[in-house]
N, C-alpha and C positions, 0 to 999 in steps of 0.2 A: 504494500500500500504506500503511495507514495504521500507526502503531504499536503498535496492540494487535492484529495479524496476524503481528508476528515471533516465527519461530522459533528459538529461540539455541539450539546445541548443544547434546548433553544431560548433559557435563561440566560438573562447578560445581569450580574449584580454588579456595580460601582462601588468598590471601595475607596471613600474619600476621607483628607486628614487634612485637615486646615483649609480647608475648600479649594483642594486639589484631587484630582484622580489620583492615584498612586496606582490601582492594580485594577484587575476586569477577573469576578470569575465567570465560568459560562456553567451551569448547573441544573440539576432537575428543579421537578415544582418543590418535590417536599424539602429537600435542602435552602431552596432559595424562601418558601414559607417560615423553616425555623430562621435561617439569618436575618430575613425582616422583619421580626416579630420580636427585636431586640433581645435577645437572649442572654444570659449570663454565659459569659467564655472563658472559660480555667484551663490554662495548661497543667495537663495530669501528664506526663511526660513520665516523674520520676515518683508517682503518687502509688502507693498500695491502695486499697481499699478497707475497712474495720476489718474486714475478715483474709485481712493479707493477703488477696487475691487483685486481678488487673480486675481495674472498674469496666461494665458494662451499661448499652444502655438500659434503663430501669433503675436502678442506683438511685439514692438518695445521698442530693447533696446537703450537708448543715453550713453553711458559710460561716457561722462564728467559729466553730472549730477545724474549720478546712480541712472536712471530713468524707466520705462516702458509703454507705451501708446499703449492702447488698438487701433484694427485695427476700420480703421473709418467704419459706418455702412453702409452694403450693398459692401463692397469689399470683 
């Protein structure tokens, strides 16, 4: 495939910083639904989870204790 054959989603989101463009993503609905919908965004990079495992989605985050707890079993 060469690269004038890609097709990028048909979402364009603008990320702007001091009322400049800096970057363009091109994304699905529901991606581009959650980053318009202001979101809270944490780098978990280097973060376990309470139960020492990698956070998943469903996790519960506590922002005071910049925490995450897995969903109880069976919910």
């Amino acid at each position: 495939m060469t690269e004038n054959n890609i097709v990028l989603p048909k979402i364009k989101i603008a990320f702007i910083l001091d009322g400049q463009v800096v970057d363009i993503l091109h994304t699905h609905d529901r991606l581009a639904a959650i980053l318009l919908s202001e979101p809270l965004i944490v780098d978990i990079t280097e973060v376990k989870s309470d139960a020492n495992s990698e956070i998943l989605p469903g996790y519960t985050y506590n922002a005071t204790a910049n925490t995450f707890t897995p969903p109880a079993v069976g919910a």
